[in-house]
C-alpha positions, -999 to 999 in steps of 0.1 A, spaced: 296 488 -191 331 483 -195 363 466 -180 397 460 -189 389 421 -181 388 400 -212 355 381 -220 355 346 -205 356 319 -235 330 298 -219 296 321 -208 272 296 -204 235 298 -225 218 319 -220 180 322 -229 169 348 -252 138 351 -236 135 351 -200 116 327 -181 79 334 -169 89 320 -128 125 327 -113 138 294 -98 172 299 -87 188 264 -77 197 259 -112 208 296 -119 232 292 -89 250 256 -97 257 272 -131 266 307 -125 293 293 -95 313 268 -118 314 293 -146 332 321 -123 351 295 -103 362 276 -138 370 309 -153 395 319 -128 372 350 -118 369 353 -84 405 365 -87 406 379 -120 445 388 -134 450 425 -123 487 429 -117 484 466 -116 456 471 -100 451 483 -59 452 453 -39 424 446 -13 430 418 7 409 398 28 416 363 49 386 338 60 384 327 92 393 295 85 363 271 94 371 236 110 377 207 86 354 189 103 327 216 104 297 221 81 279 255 73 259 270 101 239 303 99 268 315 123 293 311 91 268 323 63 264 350 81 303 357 84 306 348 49 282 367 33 296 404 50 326 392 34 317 383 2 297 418 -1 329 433 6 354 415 -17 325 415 -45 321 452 -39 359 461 -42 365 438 -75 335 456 -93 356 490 -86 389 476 -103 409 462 -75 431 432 -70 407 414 -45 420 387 -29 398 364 -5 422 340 10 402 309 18 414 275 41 402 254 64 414 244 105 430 214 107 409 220 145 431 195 168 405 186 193 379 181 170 390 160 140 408 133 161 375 131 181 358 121 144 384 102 135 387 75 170 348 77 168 350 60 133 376 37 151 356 33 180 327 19 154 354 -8 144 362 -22 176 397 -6 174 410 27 186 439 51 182 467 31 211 465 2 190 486 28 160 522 42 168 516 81 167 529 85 128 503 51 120 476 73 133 483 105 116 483 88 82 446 76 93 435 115 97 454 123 66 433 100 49 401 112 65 405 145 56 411 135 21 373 114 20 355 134 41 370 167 54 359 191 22 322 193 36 320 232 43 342 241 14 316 229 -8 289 249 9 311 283 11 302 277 -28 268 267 -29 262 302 -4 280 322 -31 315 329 -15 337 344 -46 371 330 -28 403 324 -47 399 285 -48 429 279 -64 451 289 -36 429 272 -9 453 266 20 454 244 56 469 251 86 487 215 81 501 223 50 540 221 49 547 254 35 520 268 70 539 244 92 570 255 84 556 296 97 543 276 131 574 259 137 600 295 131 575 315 152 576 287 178 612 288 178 612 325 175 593 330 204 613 309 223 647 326 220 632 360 228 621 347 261 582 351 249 578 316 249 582 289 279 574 262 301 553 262 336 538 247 358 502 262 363 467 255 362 447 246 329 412 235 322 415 199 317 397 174 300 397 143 320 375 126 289 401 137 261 429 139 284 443 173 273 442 212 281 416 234 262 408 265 257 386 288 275 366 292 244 358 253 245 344 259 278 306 256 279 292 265 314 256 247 326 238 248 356 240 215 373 221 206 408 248 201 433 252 209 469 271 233 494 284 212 522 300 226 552 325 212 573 346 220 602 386 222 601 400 220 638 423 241 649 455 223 656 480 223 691 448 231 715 440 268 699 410 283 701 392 310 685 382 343 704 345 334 704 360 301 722 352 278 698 381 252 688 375 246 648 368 271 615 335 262 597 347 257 554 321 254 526 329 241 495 308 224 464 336 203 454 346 183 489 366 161 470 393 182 466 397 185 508 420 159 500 446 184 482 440 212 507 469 231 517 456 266 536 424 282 548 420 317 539 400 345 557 398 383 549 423 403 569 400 422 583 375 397 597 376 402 630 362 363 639 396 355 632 417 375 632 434 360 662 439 327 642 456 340 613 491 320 610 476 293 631 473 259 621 448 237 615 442 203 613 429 188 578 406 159 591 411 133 565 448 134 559 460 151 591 476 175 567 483 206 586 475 240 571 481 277 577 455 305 579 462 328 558 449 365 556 435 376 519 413 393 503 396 370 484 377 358 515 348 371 516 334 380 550 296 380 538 295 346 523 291 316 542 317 314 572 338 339 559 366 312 559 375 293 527 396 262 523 426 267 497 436 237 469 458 259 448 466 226 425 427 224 418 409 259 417 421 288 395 414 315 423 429 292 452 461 293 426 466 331 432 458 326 467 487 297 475 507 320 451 500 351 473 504 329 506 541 317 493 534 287 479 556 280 448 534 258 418 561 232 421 548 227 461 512 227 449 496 196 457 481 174 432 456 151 439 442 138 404 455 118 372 448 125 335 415 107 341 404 133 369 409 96 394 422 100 425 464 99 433 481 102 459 496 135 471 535 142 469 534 146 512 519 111 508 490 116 534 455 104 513 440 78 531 446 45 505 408 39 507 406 65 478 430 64 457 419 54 424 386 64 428 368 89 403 363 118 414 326 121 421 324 83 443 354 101 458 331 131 466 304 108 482 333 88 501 348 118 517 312 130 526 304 101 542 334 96 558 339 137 574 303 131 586 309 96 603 336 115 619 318 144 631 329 169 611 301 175 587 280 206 597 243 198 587 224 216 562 191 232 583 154 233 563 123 244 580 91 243 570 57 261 573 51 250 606 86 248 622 97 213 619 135 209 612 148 191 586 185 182 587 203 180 546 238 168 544 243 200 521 224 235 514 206 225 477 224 245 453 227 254 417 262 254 398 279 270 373 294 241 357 324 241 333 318 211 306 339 202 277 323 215 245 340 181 231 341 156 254 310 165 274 324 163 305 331 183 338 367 203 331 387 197 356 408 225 370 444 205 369 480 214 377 501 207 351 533 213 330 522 230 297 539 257 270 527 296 278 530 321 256 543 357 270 506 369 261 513 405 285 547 415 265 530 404 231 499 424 233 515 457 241 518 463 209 481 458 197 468 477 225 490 507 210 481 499 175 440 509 184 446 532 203 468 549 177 441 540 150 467 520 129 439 493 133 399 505 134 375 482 154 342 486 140 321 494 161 344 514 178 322 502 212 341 465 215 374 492 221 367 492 256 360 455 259 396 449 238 413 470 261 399 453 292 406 418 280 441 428 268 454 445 300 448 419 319 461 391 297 469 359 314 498 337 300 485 314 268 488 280 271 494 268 240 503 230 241 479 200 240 483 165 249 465 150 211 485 133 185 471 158 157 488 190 154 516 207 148 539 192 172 561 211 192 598 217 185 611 208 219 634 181 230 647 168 263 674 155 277 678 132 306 691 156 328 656 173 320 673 201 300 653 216 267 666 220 237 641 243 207 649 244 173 631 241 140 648 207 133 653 179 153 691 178 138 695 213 148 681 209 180 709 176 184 735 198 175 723 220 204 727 193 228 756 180 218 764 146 228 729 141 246 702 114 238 673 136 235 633 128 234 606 154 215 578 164 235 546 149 231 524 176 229 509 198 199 505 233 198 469 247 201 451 253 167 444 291 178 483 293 180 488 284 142 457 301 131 471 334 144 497 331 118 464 331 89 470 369 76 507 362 67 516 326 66 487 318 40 507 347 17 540 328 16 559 338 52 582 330 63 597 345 27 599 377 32 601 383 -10 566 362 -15 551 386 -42 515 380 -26 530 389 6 544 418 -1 516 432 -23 488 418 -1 500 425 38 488 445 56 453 429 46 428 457 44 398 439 68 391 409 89 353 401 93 348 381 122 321 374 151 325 392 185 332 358 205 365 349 188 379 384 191 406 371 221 408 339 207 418 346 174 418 385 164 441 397 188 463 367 187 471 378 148 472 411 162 502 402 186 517 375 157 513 404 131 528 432 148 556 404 160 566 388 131 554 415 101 565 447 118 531 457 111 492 455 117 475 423 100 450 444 88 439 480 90 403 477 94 383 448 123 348 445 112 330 425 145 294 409 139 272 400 164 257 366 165 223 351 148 196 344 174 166 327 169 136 349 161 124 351 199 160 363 206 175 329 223 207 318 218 204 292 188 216 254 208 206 221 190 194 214 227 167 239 226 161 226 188 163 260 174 190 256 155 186 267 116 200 251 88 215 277 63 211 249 34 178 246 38 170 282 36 194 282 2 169 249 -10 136 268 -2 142 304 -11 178 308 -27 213 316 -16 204 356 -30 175 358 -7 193 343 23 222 367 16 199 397 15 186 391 48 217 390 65 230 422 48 199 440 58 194 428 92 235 432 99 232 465 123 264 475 138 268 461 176 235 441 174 222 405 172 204 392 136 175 377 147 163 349 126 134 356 104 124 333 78 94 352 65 119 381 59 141 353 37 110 346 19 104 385 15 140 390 -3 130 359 -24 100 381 -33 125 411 -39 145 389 -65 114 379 -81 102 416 -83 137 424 -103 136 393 -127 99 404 -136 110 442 -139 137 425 -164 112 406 -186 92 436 -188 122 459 -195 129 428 -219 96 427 -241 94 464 -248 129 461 -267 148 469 -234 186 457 -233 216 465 -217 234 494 -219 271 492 -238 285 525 -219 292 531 -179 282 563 -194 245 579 -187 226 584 -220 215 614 -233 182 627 -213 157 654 -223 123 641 -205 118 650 -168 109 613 -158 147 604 -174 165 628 -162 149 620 -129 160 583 -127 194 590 -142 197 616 -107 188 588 -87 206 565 -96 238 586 -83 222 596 -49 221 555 -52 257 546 -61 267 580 -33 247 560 -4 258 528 -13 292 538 -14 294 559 21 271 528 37 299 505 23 329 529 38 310 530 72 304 491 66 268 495 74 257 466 55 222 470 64 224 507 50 236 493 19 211 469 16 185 489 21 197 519 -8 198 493 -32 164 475 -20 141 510 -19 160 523 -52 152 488 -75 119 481 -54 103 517 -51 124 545 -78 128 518 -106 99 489 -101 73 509 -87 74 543 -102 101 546 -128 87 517 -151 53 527 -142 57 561 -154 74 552 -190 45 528 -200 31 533 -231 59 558 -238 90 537 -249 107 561 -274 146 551 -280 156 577 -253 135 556 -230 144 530 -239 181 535 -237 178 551 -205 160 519 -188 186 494 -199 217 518 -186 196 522 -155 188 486 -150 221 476 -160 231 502 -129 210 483 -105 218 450 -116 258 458 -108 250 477 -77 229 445 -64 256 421 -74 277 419 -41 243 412 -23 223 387 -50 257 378 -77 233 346 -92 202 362 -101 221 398 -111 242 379 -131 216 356 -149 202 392 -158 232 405 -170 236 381 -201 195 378 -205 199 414 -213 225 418 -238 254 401 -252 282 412 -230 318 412 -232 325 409 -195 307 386 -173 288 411 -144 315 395 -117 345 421 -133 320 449 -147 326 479 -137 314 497 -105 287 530 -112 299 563 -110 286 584 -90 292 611 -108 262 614 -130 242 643 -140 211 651 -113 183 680 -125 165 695 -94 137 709 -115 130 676 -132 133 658 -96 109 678 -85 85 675 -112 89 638 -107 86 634 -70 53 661 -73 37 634 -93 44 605 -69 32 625 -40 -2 630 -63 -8 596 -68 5 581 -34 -18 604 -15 -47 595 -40 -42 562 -38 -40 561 0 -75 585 2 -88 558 -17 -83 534 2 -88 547 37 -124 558 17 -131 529 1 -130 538 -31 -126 513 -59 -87 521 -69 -94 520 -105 -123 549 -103 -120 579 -122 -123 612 -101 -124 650 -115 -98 674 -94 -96 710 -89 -71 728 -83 -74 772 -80 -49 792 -81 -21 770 -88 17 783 -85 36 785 -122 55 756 -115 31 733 -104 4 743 -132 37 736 -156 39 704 -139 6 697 -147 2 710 -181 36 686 -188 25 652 -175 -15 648 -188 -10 612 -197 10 603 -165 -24 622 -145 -50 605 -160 -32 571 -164 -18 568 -124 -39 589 -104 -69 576 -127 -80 615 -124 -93 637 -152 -76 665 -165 -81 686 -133 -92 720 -135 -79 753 -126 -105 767 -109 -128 762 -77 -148 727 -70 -181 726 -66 -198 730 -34 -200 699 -16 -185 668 0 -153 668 -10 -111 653 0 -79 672 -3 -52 657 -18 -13 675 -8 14 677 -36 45 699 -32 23 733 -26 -8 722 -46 -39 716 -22 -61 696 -52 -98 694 -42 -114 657 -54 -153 663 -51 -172 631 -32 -207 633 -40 -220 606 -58 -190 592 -56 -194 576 -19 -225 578 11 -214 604 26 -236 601 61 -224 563 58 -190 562 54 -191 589 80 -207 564 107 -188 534 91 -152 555 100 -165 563 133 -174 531 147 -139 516 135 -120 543 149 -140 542 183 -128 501 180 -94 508 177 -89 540 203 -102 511 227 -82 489 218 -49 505 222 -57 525 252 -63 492 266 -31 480 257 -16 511 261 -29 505 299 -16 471 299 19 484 289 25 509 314 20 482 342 53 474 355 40 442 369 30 429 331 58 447 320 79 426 343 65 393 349 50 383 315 67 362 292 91 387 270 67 370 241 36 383 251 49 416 260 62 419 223 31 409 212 12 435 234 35 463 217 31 450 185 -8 450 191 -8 488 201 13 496 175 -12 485 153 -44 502 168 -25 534 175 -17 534 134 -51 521 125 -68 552 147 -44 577 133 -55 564 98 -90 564 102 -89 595 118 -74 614 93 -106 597 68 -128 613 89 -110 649 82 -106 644 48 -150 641 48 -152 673 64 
């Protein structure tokens, strides 16, 4: 193995003898400072191709959740993968300065003090998150490390920093004077706990017990219905916002009323008259058919008062920042309830509407008949709750910043289509195309102190003034005092800016930039992909001219093993660290690599951790082995000379190897990957490869073992880099550390005539072994074979491999010629039928009867599973547990019949 990499001064001891028990914590603590002190995660290759990924930067109040080392470890694969084949890999790494979410921690540790952020002037309170971040806010940057993420450390960046706010503050401003950027007044999801807009993404929705209450709305000036009656029956969950009402909507073609539409009617608690108006959004099969409209406090009644001519500015408001009740701008809530929060305000107005007659009971009836009369029909909601403050969001009209979200994402939309950016798998297209087609405005400020703070100033006369400076922005205004907003941009607005701005924008001649944008992937989970992907996407093509990166590799999520969505409510919740204590950070990685299928969820499987544990165990004990028979590394990428079948063999394998690994890797089928790697070091090398040079180490052998273990111990690296690496320098002294070796070749000799030589033999002793068993014969007893009539090759194959015969398939030399008469099994390899007599080897008549009553046993079991499968109403009703269970039960028996079946042939 070679590289153009210099040896690191500083490889850390290394024991010349490998240790009996592989215990990783202490491999991994040392193996991470050496690359990280050694500069080697970005190692100096001016030259070289770049490959460039960015991190989704975490929150700097966040800590390391199976969600992220999953995210992590695809990425790490990746950039590990690309720096073994010679490129300039660059992993940008950084960290959210997450708006919301740190000055929540930070006015909680206030809060334990008795003091809290209004006692600070705004700049008095930033310093205090400054100096949080500082103490505390490095948590999950230390446990990127301990999970084995190779980023470039030394330019570790934050969306605070002043060269990053400088980027947010010139696309602001950008955006601005091309019209893509403004103010308006619409709805947003408010949080009445942290006062402030939030995203949709920080929207959790629960199902709460509430009612359905049902009212009636007088017609006004005498009118009356065509059915005669004199009123319009509403239904609402929320009757608190009555007080904000301003129409009541029916479907056009709803023929109760369609002789009221443009009527009016009479609100019954503020006298407030409205219009019926005709839309669509009425539905005639629900309820009444008739639905009250509060465009300032429901995001579909918004469109409806929009669609009905009512301008935002007109929409009534009937809430403060605190979600208490204020009066209207047409100055008609009743006093009583202003002030009040909202949900006493609910019970008040219930009360009150039925004191007054209006309230339209809610009818039960029992068994027998008897009537019961509810206030409201029982119902349960879909709630929206703060993920933050934990409260009910409050639909709220409000003056905010909006991004031009339809102009911006024409561009993106073109860009997959045109295949200038490749979503993998291509099946989230259709769901990108939906989402972006119907893009709403992005509302981008929030009312926090923490953030990038928006460059907007007013005047008195209300007029705004943008600019990147507040002295520019005065020389704008002229002679005019002016006042900066108090809002902050959102943190998914300054995170879109990640690709670029973290390589030196807005300087168009930063070297990293220019070398390292377009980046060549973005790994990320499904549920940010509006949030964040196609936000770079728009700021990318905007600002760059170009795509952020070429390549969009979306994940699904990490469920718990019974397939629920991991909440520390259900207690399900895994701890990544933990796994990394018990079994390693290799063996956690592995797992997610081989359970990573394109377009489906990772399931949570800790015995399967513990099995990739195992796995790296298996490898360290192949090493020692390797090690004791005067195995070492190999000092050439080159494949030693090979004359013996069972070299040439492994030598051809190990390029069908590198060949799958590297088209999984293209197809970023991480689970493909993992599993080449896994069956070629567990099965070719551990199981067969070794087994079949024992007792034959010439210095061909020899040589061709270390090359090919020094082959598997590269190709593993981007999976397991701590224990591969520990190998590495147990092995040999090296001049490059296994980080910056060099990536296999797949160009290495194959020789069909050996391969087949070599596979015959396998087949031999795997079916021999397997008769065994299924026979109950001892493994280790020595059978005579026949075999008449053999084709050339195979009697060659024979003739050439006595030792390997005798020694694996514990047979003696077997005979060309015909087997005696009697009891006998047949054993298939390649074209060779060999006959293996039985008698006196087992009881016959017994193992006969013993096979037949175990087989009977298990074709009753699983046709009575198989029974219990096909009824739909188990199928159906069962708990999705036990009908996994069932499968896996029949599964079982139907393999265990099929096995002991095919005993009972073999006897004849």
């Amino acid at each position: 193995m070679s590289d153009q990499t210099p040896a690191t001064d500083s490889v850390p001891e290394i024991a010349t003898e490998l240790a009996k028990t592989f215990e990783p914590a202490g491999i991994e603590a040392k193996w991470y400072a050496h690359w990280e002190e050694n500069g080697l995660f970005r190692p100096e290759r001016p030259d070289a191709q770049p490959f460039t990924i960015v991190n989704p930067p975490p929150n700097v109040t966040g800590s390391l959740h199976i969600g992220h080392a999953l995210d992590n470890t695809l990425q790490d694969v990746v950039i590990r993968y690309e720096r073994l084949r010679g490129k300039d890999a660059l992993w940008v790494v950084g960290t959210d300065h997450a708006g919301i979410a740190t000055q929540m921690v930070v006015e909680r540790q206030m809060e334990a003090r008795q003091d809290k952020r209004t006692n600070y002037t705004r700049e008095a309170f930033i310093d205090k998150v400054w100096e949080w971040k500082a103490e505390s806010g490095g948590t999950i940057t230390r446990q990127l490390r301990r999970l084995g993420c190779s980023m470039d450390w030394s330019r570790e960046q934050f969306t605070m920093d002043p060269h990053f706010t400088r980027a947010v503050v010139k696309v602001f401003v950008d955006l601005y004077n091309k019209g893509l950027i403004y103010r308006d007044k619409r709805l947003v999801n408010w949080d009445p706990k942290l006062k402030t807009a939030i995203s949709d993404l920080e929207v959790e929705t629960h199902e709460i017990k509430g009612g359905f209450w049902h009212f009636k709305y007088p017609l006004a000036d005498g009118v009356k219905r065509d059915d005669g009656l004199d009123y319009i029956e509403v239904a609402t969950t929320r009757p608190e916002t009555m007080l904000a009402d301003m129409a009541v909507a029916v479907h056009p073609e709803d023929e109760r009323y369609k002789s009221v539409i443009g009527k009016e009617i009479l609100q019954p608690l503020t006298g407030r008259r409205l219009k019926v108006v005709a839309d669509e959004h009425a539905d005639p099969e629900l309820g009444s058919g008739a639905v009250k409209i509060t465009p300032g406090h429901d995001f579909n009644d918004f469109e409806v008062g929009k669609r009905a001519g009512i301008k935002a500015a007109d929409m009534l408001n009937m809430f403060d920042a605190e979600a208490q009740v204020v009066q209207t701008a047409d100055g008609l809530v009743p006093e009583k309830y202003l002030g009040m929060d909202r949900f006493d305000a609910r019970e008040a107005i219930v009360a009150d509407m039925k004191a007054a007659g209006f309230l339209i009971p809610h009818v039960v009836k029992d068994k027998e008949g008897n009537e019961t009369l509810l206030d409201a029909e029982p119902r349960t909601i879909q709630t929206p709750f703060g993920d933050r403050g934990g409260v009910v969001i409050e639909p709220w009209l409000t003056d905010q910043w909006y991004v031009d979200a339809e102009t911006l994402a024409k561009a993106p939309i073109e860009a997959v289509r045109s295949g200038k950016i490749e979503i993998v798998p291509k099946s989230w297209e259709k769901t990108f195309f939906n989402w972006m087609e119907n893009i709403q405005p992005w509302c981008v400020s929030r009312q926090l102190w923490w953030g990038h703070r928006i460059p907007a100033w007013y005047a008195e006369d209300g007029s705004v003034f943008v600019a990147e400076t507040e002295e520019a922005a005065q020389a704008l205004a002229g002679n005019k005092k002016l006042t900066r907003d108090e809002d902050v941009l959102d943190t998914w607005f300054s995170s879109a800016l990640w690709p670029f701005a973290t390589l030196g924008w807005p300087d168009q001649d930063a070297p990293l930039l220019k070398k390292h944008y377009p980046n060549d992937l973005l790994v990320s989970g499904f549920d940010i992909l509006f949030f964040w992907d196609a936000r770079m996407a728009m700021q990318g093509i905007e600002f760059m001219g170009q795509v952020p990166w070429k390549k969009l590799y979306l994940h699904g999520l990490v469920r718990a093993a019974d397939g629920q969505k991991m909440s520390k409510s259900k207690g399900n919740v895994v701890d990544p660290l933990g796994l990394i204590d018990k079994y390693g950070a290799d063996a956690l990685r592995f797992f997610m690599c081989a359970m990573e299928s394109q377009g489906r969820d990772v399931k949570m499987d800790e015995k399967r951790v513990e099995g990739y544990r195992n796995f790296a165990t298996k490898l360290w004990n192949a090493a020692r082995f390797c090690q004791s028979n005067g195995i070492v590394g190999s000092t050439s990428a080159t494949a030693p000379q090979a004359t013996s079948a069972v070299n040439k063999w492994i030598v051809g394998e190990v390029g069908e190897t590198v060949r799958a690994l590297d088209q999984a890797m293209a197809d970023l089928r991480f689970d493909a990957a993992a599993n080449a790697i896994y069956q070629f070091t567990w099965n070719t090398f551990c199981d067969w490869y070794i087994e079949l040079i024992k007792g034959s180490f010439d210095d061909e052998t020899r040589a061709v073992a270390g090359w090919v273990l020094d082959q598997i111990l590269v190709l593993l690296h981007p999976f397991m880099p701590f224990v591969t690496e520990e190998l590495w320098h147990a092995l040999g002294d090296r001049s490059v550390d296994l980080i910056v070796a060099q990536w296999p070749s797949a160009d290495v000799p194959a020789d069909a005539d050996a391969k087949r030589e070599v596979e015959w033999l396998i087949a031999l002793v795997s079916n021999l072994r397997t008769a065994k068993n299924e026979l109950g014969i001892a493994p280790g007893a020595r059978l005579d074979a026949y075999l008449p009539e053999p084709s050339a090759q195979t009697r060659a194959t024979i003739e050439a491999n006595p030792a390997a015969i005798e020694r694996l398939a514990r047979l003696n030399a077997i005979r060309f010629e015909a087997a005696p008469a009697g009891a006998a099994m047949q054993i298939g390899a390649g074209d060779a039928n060999i006959i293996v007599p039985l008698d006196g080897v087992i009881d016959i008549a017994a193992e006969k009867a013993r096979l037949e009553k175990a087989l009977a046993v298990s074709q009753k079991e699983a046709k009575a599973l198989e029974g219990r499968l096909s009824n739909p109403s188990f199928v159906e009703r069962a708990k999705p547990e036990a009908v996994e269970k069932a499968r896996a039960d029949h599964a079982m028996h139907a393999a265990e019949a099929e096995r002991l079946a095919a005993a009972l042939k073999r006897l004849g």
